[in-house]
N, C-alpha and C positions, 0 to 999 in steps of 0.2 A: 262379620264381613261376608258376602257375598261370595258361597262355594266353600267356604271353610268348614261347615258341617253337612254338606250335599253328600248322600248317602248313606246316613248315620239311622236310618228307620228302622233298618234291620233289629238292631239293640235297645230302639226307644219306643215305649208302649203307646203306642196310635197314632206316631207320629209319623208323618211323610214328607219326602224331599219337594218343598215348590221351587218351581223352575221359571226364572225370569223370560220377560219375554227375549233375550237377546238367547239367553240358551236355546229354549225353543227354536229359534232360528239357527240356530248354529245343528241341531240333530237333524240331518237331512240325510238321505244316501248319499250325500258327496264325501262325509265324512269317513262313511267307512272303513275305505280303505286306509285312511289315515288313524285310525281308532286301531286298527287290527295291531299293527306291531306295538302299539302302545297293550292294547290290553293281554296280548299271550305272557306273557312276563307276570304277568297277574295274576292271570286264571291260570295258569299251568302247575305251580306248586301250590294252590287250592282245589285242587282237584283232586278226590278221591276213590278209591276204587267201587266201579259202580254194580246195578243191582245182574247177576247172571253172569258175572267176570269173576266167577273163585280163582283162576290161575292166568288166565290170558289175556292181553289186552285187549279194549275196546273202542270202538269207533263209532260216533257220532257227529251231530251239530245241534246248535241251540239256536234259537228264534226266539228273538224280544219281542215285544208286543210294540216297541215304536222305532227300535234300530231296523229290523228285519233281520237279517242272516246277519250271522254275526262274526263268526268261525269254526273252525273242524277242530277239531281237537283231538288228541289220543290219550288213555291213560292205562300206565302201566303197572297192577300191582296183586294182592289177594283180598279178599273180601275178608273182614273183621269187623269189630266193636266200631261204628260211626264215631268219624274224628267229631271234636267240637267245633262249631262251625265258628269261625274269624270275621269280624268284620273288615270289608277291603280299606274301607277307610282310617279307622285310628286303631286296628289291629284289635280291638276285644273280643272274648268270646261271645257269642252269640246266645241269649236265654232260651232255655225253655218256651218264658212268655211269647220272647219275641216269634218263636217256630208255632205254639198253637196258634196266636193274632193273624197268623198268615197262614191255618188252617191245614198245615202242615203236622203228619201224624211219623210215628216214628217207625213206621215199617215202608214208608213211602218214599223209598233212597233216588229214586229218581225225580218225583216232586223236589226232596231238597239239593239235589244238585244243578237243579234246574232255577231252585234261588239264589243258592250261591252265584250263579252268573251272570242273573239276573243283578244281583247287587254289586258284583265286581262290575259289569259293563258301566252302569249307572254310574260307581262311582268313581269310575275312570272319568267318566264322558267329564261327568262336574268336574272332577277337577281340572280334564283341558277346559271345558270351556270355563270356567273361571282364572283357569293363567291365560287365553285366549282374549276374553273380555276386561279384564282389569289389567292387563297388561300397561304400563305405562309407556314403551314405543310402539310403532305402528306395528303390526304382521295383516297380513297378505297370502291368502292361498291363490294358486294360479296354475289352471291347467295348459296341456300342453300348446293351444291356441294362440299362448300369452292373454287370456283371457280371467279376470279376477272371479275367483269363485265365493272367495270368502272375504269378508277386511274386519278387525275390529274399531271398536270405536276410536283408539287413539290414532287409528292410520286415516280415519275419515275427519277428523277434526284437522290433522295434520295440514292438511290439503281444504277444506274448509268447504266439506262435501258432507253427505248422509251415507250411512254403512247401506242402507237398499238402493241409493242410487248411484254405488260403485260394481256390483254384481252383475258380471256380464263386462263390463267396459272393458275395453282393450289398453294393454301394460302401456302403447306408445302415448293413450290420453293425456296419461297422467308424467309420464318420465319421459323424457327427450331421448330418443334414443342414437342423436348423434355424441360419437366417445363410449359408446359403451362397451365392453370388449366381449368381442364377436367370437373371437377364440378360446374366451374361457366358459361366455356362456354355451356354445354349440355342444363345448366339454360336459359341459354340468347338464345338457339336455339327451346328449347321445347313455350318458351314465359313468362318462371316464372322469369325473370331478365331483366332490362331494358338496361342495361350498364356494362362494369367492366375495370378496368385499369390494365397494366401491364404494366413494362420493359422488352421488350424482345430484341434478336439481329436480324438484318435483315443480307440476304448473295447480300454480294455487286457483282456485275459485276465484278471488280476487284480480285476479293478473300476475301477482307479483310470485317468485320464484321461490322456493323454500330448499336452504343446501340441506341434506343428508348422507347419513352412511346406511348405505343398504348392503346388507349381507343377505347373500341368497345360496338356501342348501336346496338340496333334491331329497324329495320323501319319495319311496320305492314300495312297489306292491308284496303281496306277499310272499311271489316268485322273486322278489329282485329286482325287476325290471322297476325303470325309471316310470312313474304314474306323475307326480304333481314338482310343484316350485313354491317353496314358504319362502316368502321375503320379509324381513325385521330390517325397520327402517326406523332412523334414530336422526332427531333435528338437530343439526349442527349450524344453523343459521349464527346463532349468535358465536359460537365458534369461531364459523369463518370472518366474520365481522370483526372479531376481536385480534384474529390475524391478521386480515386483511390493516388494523390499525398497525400492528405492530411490525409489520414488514414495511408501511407506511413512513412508520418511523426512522426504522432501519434502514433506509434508502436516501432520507429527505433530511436537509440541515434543518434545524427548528425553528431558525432562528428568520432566514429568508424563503424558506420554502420552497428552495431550489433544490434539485438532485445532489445528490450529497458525492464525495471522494468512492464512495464504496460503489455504488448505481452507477457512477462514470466510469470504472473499474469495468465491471458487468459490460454495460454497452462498447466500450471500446473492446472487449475479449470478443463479445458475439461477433463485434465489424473481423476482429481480425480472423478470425477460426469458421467464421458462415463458408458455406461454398456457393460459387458461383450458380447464380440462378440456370442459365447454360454453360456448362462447361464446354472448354476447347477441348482439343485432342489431348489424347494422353501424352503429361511430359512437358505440355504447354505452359508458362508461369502464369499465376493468376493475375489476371491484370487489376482486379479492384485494388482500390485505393483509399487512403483515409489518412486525414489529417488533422491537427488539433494545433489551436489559438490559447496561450498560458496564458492568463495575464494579470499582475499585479496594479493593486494601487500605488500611486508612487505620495508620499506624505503621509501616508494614513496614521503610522504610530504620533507625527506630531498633531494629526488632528484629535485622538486620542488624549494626550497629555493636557494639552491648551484648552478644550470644552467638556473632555469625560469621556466616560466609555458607553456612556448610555445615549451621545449624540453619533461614536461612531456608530454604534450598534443600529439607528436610522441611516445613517450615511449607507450604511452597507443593504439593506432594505431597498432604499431608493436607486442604488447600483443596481441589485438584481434583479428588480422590477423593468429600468431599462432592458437591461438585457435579458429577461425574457418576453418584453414587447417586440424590441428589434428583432431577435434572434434563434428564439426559439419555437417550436411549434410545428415547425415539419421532422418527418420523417428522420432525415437525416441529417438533424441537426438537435445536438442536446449541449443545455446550457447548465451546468453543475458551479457548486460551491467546492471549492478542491480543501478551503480551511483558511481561518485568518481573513486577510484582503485578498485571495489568491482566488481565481474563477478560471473555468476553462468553458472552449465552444467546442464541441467534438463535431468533424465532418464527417460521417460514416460511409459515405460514398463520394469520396476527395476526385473533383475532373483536373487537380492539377496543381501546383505551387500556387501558379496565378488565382487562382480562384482563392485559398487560403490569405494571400497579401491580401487582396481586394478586402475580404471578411477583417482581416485586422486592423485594415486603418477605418472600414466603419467601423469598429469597434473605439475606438481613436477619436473618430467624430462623435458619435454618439455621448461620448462618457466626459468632453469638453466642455458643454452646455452647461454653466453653474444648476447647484441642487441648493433647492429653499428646504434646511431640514431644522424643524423645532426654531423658527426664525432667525437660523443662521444659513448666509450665502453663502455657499460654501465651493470651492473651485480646486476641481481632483484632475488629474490625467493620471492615464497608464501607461506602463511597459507592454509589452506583449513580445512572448516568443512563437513562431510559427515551424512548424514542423509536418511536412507531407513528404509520401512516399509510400509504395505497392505494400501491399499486405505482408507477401511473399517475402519485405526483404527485413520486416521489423516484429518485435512483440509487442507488446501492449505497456510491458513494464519500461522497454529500450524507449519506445516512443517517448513517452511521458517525461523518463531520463531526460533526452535531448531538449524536449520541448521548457522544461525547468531552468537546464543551463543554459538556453537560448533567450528564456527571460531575464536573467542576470547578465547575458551579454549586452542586452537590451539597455537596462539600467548603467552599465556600466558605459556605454556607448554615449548616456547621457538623457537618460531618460525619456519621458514623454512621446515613446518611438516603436515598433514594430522591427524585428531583426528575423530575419530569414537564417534556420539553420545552416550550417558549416562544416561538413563533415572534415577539411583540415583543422578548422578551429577547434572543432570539436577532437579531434584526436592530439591536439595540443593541451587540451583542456584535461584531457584523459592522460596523459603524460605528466602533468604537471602534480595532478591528485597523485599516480604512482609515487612522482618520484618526494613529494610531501609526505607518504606517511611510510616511505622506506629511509628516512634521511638519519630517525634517530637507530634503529637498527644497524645502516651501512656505517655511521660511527663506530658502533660497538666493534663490528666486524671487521677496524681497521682499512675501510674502503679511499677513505680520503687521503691525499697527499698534499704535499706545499711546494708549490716551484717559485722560484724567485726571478727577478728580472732585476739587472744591475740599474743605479740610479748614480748618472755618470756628470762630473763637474765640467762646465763647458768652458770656461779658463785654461784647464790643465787636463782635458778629456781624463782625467783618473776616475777612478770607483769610489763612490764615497759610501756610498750604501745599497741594500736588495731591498726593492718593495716584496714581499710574502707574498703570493696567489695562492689560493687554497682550488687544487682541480678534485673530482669526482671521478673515479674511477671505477664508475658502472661494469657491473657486470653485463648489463644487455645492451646499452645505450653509449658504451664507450667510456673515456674521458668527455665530463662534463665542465665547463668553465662557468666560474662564479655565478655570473649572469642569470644563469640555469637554474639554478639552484638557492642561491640565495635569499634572493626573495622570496621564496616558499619557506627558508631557515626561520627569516624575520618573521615570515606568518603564523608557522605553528609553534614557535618560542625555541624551537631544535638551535637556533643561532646563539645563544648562550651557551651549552656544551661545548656545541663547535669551535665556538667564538674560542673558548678558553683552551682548546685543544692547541687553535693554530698559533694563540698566543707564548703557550711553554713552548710547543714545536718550534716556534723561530726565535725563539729567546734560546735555547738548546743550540741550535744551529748558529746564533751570532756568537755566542761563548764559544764556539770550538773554530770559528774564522779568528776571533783573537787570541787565540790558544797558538795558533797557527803565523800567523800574520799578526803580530802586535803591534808595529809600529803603525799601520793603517788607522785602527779604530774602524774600522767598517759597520756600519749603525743595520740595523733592519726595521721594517717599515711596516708597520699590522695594523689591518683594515680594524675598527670597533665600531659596529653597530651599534644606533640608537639605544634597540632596547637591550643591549649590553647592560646601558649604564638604567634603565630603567627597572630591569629583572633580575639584576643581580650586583654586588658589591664591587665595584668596578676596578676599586682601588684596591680593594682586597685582593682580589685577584690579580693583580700586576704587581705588590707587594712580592706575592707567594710564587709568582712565575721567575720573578730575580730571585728571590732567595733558594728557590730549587735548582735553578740552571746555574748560578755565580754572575747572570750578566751582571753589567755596570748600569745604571738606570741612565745615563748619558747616550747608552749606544741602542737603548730602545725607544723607535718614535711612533705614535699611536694617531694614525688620519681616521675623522670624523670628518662629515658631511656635512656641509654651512648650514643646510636648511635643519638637522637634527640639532647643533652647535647652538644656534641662532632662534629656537624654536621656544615656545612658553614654559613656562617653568624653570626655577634657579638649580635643579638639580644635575645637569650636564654642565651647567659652569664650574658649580661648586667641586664638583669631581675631577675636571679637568682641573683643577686650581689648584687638588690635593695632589695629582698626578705631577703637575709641572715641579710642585715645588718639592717632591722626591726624586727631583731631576730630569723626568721623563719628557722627552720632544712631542710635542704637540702640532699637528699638520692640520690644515682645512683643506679637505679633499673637495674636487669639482668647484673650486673658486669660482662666482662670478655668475651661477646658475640658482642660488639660494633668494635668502632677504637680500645679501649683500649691503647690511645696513654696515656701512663704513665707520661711521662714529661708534660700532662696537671693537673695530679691530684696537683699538689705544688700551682696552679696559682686558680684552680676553689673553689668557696666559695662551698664547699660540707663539712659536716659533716659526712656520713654515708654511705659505701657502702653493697648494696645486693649481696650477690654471687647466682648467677645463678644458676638453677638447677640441670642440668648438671652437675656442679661440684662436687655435693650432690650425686649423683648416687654411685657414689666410695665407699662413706662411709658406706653402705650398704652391703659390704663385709665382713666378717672378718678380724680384724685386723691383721696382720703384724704376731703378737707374740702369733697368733692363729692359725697360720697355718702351724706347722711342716710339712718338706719334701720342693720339689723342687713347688716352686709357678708357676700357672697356668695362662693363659694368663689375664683371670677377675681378676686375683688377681695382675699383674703386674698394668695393668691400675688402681687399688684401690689404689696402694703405689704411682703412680703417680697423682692420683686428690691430695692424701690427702698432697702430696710435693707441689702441686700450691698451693691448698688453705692455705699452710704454710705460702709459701711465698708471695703472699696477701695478708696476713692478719700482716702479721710482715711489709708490705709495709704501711700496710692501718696506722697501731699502730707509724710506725717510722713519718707517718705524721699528725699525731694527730687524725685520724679517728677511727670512731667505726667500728666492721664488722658484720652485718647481714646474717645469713643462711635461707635459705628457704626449704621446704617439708620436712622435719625431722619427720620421722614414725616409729621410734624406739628410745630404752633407747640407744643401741650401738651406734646409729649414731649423739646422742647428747653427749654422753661420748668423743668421738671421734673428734669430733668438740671445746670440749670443750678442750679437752686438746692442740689443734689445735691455741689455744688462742682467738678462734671467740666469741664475744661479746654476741650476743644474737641470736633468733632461734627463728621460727614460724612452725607448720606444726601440721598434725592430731596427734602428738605424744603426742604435749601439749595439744591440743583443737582443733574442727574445726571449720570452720565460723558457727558466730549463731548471736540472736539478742544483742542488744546493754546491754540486762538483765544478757547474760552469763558473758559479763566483768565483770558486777558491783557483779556478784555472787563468781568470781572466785579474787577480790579484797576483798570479806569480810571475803575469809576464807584464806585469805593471801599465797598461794600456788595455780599456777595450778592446773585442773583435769588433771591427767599425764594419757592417755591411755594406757594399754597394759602392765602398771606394776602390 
């Protein structure tokens, strides 16, 4: 290989170093001062005490015959027996032969210390210039000009130039010198920096750009001072290319080749954290703005199911290709894949809500136009949630928050729609999540209570039984009523615990009213949710709540909801059937708001129906034979609840059922009821809910507290 035995003459009998033409060129005086600190390290512990120095040091210089001066040197020692002379290159001692071949006698100690240096310089030079020239990255010598003094071959191929027709060119030809840092190179030119790395492009012969990592040190004279710039410059083309794919990746869904959740992440942070191109006064709020369009497909999983996943998978193709025809492509506007059928438009400089609705119902139009996909017509709408407002007053993560549950409001609204956020709605929305996943905890913690409301006979106004209300007793948010709370029980399945909690609790509570009051029988009245009977043993558990408390299963009545009652599947009959026939009263709560399929009431074990509220509103009118002259439209609709509730109630009577009324806030509207033939009646007329003390107080004095009379 080329330089691997450069310099080895010295020890091989008539042989001599040839020197390619690249070395040749490379031995110029430019070198020298760059040879110098390479070769004292060399020659200095080769050097021996010379001729007329018995005790004290001496001083000279040596002159090559093709370097020219070369360096000063000192050596310090006594004159003795000639060392054996070293070869600088692979360390041998040097022969006799070799010393007479070079006409070298052995009283001529200057002659050979004048070879010795002669073969150290030599066989330094080769082997810079052989790590120089066969180098496999570019180097670069460059004086202080920025001007290239030297290149080797792999820096000139790099760039796809000739090594003599880079000598001389100025640094900016070849390197762009916009980006390149100003502060570190001045460092590394003044002599306060030894080194610094960068990436920068080189300009190919060709046109085209070539990425590299160029590391540039500073080589220093033999005072110190800063003299030249060696640049080692290393092709990362394919590198960056391989990045440039993989960040590619990392940004982009693969599937539509839209921006991906992560890259919409990224651009919505820059919109929110950039600063104002002019800023106002100090103190002043930022006035930019930004808004973002959710938006789901609304059917997708059934189109899924019905053609395959490989038709939605075009479906969704042909969606993002609309929407980045339509939509995207400026500046301030990017059209990402959030995951699933789920897309977003980000406005990064939002002029205002109005502008955002605008964008959403095109969005709306646009995605209404059936899609011809794999020869199926296929016809999609969306939801879309919208969400704008100042920088200043949102993050990136809050945004997106709102804008998600503003697409579910969408859907739930009814689909196929665009829904403007709601920051009430939205803090209902946000209360509703608290108070769902504190419900089964505020169980544990004894939070919840049961107040009851008497359920009074309209015959004999006596008490014949309490409906159980189960309230919440929030610690931040108060007493909360059912309402509240409930339907969030039924949604996270917390409604079975509870369910059975309120169920011992007033089975508990009706055993110590007839402990108390025996000759009453006073019954109590517990709501059961649906998926009571769906989530859990229903009967079981009404079994185990009489035999823990001693109630009588006669004095416990269990109301279900017609539409749960009435609903598919045999397994809430079959339960209620086991329920009745261990005595337990059976109620249809909200009569008249369900299926109301009539031809089930003969078959179902029910005792007791509730009339809905609604139906109660009527009553509230003046009667009939109160209102001389031509009846007004309120008063039409009052002749008409109080003819259903007739005939309900003669339905309920002809089948052996009792009828219960609900909200009853006047003496009229129990008069009216009563003569209606309805059984019994609950509402603030008789009493409102209270503790479990109001029953046993309004049983001792044997009459409700009637309000309002």
């Amino acid at each position: 290989m080329p330089g691997q035995n450069e310099g080895a003459d010295a020890h091989h009998p008539g042989g001599r170093h040839e020197e390619s033409p690249c070395h040749r060129h490379l031995a110029s005086p430019a070198l020298e001062p760059v040879l110098e600190p390479v070769l004292e390290p060399v020659l200095e512990p080769a050097l021996g005490p010379t001729a007329g120095s018995a005790a004290g040091p001496v001083s000279g210089s040596v002159t090559g015959p093709t370097a020219g001066p070369v360096t000063s040197f000192t050596a310090c020692g006594t004159l003795t027996e000639p060392e054996p002379l070293i070869c600088p290159t692979c360390a041998a001692p040097l022969s006799g032969d070799a010393h007479r071949e070079r006409g070298l006698g052995s009283g001529s100690r200057e002659s050979i210390d004048t070879d010795r240096l002669l073969a150290a310089l030599r066989a330094s030079e080769s082997r810079f210039r052989a790590a120089f020239c066969d180098a496999v990255i570019g180097m670069a010598l460059i004086d202080a000009e920025d001007r290239i003094i030297e290149v080797n071959p792999a820096f000139a191929a790099l760039i796809g130039r000739g090594v003599g027709d880079l000598v001389r060119t100025h640094l900016h030809e070849i390197i762009d010198p916009e980006g390149m840092p100003d502060r570190l190179f001045s460092e590394l030119v003044c002599g306060e920096r030894e080194r610094f790395r960068v990436e920068k492009q080189l300009k190919h012969r060709a046109g085209h750009m070539v990425w590299s990592k160029v590391t540039v040190s500073l080589i220093r004279d033999g005072a110190g001072s800063p003299l030249y710039t060696l640049a080692l410059v290393e092709d990362i083309t394919e590198q960056r290319r391989l990045g440039d794919r993989l960040e590619y990746q990392a940004l982009h869904d693969p599937l539509t080749r839209l921006p991906n959740r992560t890259y919409f992440f990224e651009r919505l942070d820059a919109a929110c954290l950039a600063p104002t191109d002019q800023p106002g006064p100090v103190g002043a709020p930022d006035e930019r703005r930004v808004g973002v369009c959710y938006l789901d497909l609304d059917g997708f999983a059934a189109i899924n199911e019905a053609l395959g996943h490989h038709i939605g998978d075009q479906l969704l193709i042909a969606v993002a290709t609309r929407l980045r025809r339509g939509f995207d492509g400026r500046d301030t506007h990017l059209v990402a894949r959030m995951g699933g059928d789920e897309f977003a438009v980000l406005v990064t400089d939002s002029l205002g809500s109005e502008q955002l609705t605008e964008l959403a119902a095109r969005i709306l139009e646009v995605l209404e136009r059936p899609f011809d996909v794999a020869g199926h017509r296929l016809v999609i709408t969306a939801s879309v949630g919208v969400v704008e407002r100042s920088v200043h007053e949102t993050t990136s993560t809050d945004l997106v928050k709102d804008a998600d549950a503003t697409l579910y409001w969408s859907k739930a609204d009814g689909r196929a729609r665009w829904t403007l956020y709601d920051p009430d709605r939205g803090a209902h929305q946000l209360t509703r999540q608290l108070l769902a996943t504190a419900l089964r905890p505020a169980l544990e913690r004894g939070e919840f209570a049961i107040e009851y409301q008497p359920l009074v006979g309209l015959a004999d106004g006596t008490v014949h039984g309490a409906e159980a209300l189960v309230r919440w007793r929030h610690p931040r948010y108060g007493t909360l009523s059912p309402d509240r709370f409930i339907p969030l029980a039924e949604e996270t399945g917390a409604i079975v615990p509870l369910g059975t909690w309120v169920l011992e609790e007033s089975c508990r509570q009706a055993r110590q009213w007839l402990a108390e009051f025996p000759e009453t029988e006073t019954f109590v009245s517990v709501n059961l949710a649906a998926r009571q009977i769906w989530d859990s043993d229903i009967v079981a558990d009404v079994a185990r709540a009489l035999e823990r408390t001693g109630l009588p299963a006669r004095l416990l009545q269990l109301e279900i909801t017609e539409s749960a009652l009435l609903g598919p599947g045999g397994r809430p009959l079959q339960a209620l059937q086991a329920l009745a026939d261990m005595g337990v009263r059976i109620a249809i709560d909200d009569f008249g708001t369900g299926y109301s399929n009539l031809a089930y009431l003969s078959r179902l074990p029910v005792h007791v129906l509730k009339l809905d509220g609604t139906f109660i509103e009527g009553f509230r009118e003046p009667s009939p034979t109160d209102r001389p002259g031509r009846p007004e439209l309120g008063s039409r609709r009052s002749d008409a609840d109080e003819q259903i509730v007739g005939a309900m109630v003669q339905l309920a009577h002809t089948l052996g059922l009792t009828v219960t009324a609900e909200g009853i806030e006047s003496a009229a509207q129990a008069e009216r009821l009563r003569l209606t033939g309805c059984d019994t009646a609950q509402g603030w007329y008789f009493a409102r809910p209270g503790e479990a003390e109001l029953v046993a107080a309004i049983l001792r004095d044997g009459r409700p507290a009637l309000h309002g009379r």
